[in-house]
N, C-alpha and C positions, 0 to 999 in steps of 0.2 A: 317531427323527427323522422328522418329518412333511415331507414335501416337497409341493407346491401343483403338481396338474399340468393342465395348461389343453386340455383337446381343444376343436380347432377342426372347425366342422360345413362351413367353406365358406373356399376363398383371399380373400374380401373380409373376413373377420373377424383373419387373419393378415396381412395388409396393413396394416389398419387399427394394430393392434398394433406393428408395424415401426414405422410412421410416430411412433404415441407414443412408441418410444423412441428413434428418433432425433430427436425436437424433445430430449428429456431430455437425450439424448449434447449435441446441440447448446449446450444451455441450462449443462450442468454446466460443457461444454470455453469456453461465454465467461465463466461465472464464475470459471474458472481463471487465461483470460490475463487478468482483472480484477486479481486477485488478485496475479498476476506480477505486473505493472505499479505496482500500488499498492507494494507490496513494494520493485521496484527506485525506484522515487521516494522512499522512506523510508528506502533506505541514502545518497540521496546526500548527501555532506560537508553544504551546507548546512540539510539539511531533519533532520541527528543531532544538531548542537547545541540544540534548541529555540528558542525564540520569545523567551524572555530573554535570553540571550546575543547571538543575532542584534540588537533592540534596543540594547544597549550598546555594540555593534563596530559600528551605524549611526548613536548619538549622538557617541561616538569619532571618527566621519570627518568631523563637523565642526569639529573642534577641528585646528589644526595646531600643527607645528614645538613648542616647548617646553612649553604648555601641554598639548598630547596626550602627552607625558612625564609631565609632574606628575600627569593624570589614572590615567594607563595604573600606572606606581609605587602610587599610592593606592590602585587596585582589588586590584593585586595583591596589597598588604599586609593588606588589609582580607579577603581571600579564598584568601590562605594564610599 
């Protein structure tokens, strides 16, 4: 096993060094809470049914009292 080992001639070239990896650490750690974030946004209830579903339960809210029956009945047969 080859290991990479880096001799520093002066503290400005080990500073230097630090700095690149902490912009890295920084850079990785907001890719992360991106990542979080986007994750919890895509568990929530309305963002699991998709975009067709959604659509038909916002064409459904216009329809009231017995006609959103006959609707609602219809899909359901047609879809189980």
């Amino acid at each position: 096993m080859h290991t990479n080992i880096k001799v520093y001639r002066n503290f400005d070239d080990v500073n230097k060094d630090l700095e690149i990896l902490k912009v890295e650490k920084d850079l990785a750690y907001a890719k992360f809470l991106k990542g979080l974030g986007e994750t919890r946004d895509s568990l929530q209830p309305g963002n699991m049914m998709g975009d067709t579903p959604k659509k038909i339960l916002g064409v459904l809210g216009a329809f009231s009292g017995p006609i959103k029956s006959a609707v609602l009945t219809f899909l359901f047969k047609k879809l189980f």
